[in-house]
N, C-alpha and C positions, 0 to 999 in steps of 0.2 A: 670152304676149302682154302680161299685166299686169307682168311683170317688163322688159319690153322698155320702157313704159311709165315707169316707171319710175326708167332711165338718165337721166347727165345730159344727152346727146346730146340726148332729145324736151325735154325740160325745159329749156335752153336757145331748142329752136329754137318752142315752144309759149307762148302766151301761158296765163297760167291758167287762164282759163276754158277754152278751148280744150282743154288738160290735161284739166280735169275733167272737161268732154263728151265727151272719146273714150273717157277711162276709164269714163266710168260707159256707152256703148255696147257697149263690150266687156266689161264684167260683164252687160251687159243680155242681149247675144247668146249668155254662155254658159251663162246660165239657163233661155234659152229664153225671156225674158219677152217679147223681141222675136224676130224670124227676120230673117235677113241682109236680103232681098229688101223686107221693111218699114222695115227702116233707109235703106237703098237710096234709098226710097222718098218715105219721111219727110225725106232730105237736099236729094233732090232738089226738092221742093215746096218746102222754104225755099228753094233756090234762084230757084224760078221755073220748071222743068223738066217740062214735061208728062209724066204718066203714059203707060209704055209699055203697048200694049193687045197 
């Protein structure tokens, strides 16, 4: 995933920041330091997104 990442394809169509928060989500998720479902989760409340119950 972080080699994917990494192409110029995302790198073009990503702003930097943006770049760097997904990558640093996808190191997060394969460390375990987050779990999918809190990411999820977490994106959605920046959005505005009520928490599924």
């Amino acid at each position: 995933m972080l080699a994917e990442l990494e192409g110029p394809e995302l790198r073009e169509r990503l702003s930097l920041e943006d770049h760097a928060l997904l990558r640093r989500a996808v190191q997060m998720s394969y460390t375990s330091e987050i779990s999918l479902h809190e990411l999820a989760e977490t994106c959605n409340a920046s959005r505005g997104v009520k928490p599924r119950r």
